[in-house]
N, C-alpha and C positions, 0 to 999 in steps of 0.2 A: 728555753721553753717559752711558756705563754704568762702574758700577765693576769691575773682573777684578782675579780671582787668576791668575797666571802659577805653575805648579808645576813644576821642574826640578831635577835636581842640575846641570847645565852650567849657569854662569853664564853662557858663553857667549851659550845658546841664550834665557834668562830675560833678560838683556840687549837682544837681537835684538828680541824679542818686546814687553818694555817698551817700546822706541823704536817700533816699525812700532803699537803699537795706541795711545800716547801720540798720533800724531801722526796717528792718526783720531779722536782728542779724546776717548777713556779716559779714566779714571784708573786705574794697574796695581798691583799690589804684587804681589811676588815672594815664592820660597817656595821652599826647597833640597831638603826633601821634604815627605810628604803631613801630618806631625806638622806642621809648621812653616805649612802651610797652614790646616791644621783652626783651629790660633788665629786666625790672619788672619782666616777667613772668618766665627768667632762673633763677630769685632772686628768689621770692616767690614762685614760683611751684602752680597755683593757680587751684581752679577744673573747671572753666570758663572763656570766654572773652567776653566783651559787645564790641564792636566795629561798629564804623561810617564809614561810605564808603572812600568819598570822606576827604582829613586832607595833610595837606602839609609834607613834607621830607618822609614818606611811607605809602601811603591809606590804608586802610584798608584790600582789594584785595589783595593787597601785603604782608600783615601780616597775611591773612588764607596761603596764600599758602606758606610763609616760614614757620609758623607751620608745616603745613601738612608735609610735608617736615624734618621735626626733628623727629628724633626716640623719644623723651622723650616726644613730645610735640603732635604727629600725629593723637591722638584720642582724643585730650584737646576741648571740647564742642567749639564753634565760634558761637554768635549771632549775626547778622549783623543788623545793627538801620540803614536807611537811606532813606530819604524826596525823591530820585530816583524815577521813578515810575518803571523803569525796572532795579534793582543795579548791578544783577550777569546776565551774559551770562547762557544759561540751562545748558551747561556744567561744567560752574565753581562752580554752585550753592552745589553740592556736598562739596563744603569747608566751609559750614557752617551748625550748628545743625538747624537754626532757622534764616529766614528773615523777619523783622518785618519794614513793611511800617510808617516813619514819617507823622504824631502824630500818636504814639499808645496811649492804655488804660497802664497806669502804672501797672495797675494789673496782665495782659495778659504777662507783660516780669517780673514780680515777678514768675507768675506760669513757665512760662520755666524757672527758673533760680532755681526754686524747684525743677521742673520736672527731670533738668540734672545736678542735684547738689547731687541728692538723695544717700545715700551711698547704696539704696537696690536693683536699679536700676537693 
């Protein structure tokens, strides 16, 4: 299957998240904020990002649009998970494949993460 970044400060929820996409046959690596992703994702070159809004040293905000921003990285899927009720500005919202309101259905970010993981796409 695909490889993901999981980006959260709740371990909790970066936890959760590891296990439910591990055992749709992932590979996950985890990330406390967007800094701590950005390394992961030049390491592993991954074919998506789960990322939380709001996360201390760089939000999530900040880490679509330093992707966006990198030639290698400019068209890397971006799902955004966040309890916000309004998380992106209309205009920013172009920085992400997929914004999914806290508490989703677990299922509903399996199928996007099928959807834009698909190699036939």
């Amino acid at each position: 299957m695909a490889t993901l970044v999981v980006v959260d400060d709740e371990s909790l929820v970066t936890d959760f998240l590891t296990f439910l996409l591990e055992s749709e046959g992932h590979s996950v690596h985890a990330a406390a904020n967007g800094r701590q992703a950005l390394e992961i994702v030049d390491r592993v070159h991954p074919a998506l990002v789960i990322t939380d809004l709001m996360m201390p040293v760089m939000p999530g905000l900040e880490l679509a649009r330093t992707l966006r921003e990198s030639v290698a990285f400019s068209h890397l899927p971006i799902i955004l998970c966040s309890s916000v009720s309004d998380p992106v500005a209309l205009h920013e919202q172009h920085l992400f494949t997929a914004i999914l309101r806290k508490p989703y259905a677990p299922a509903r970010l399996v199928q996007l993460v099928d959807e834009n993981t698909d190699p036939i796409r």
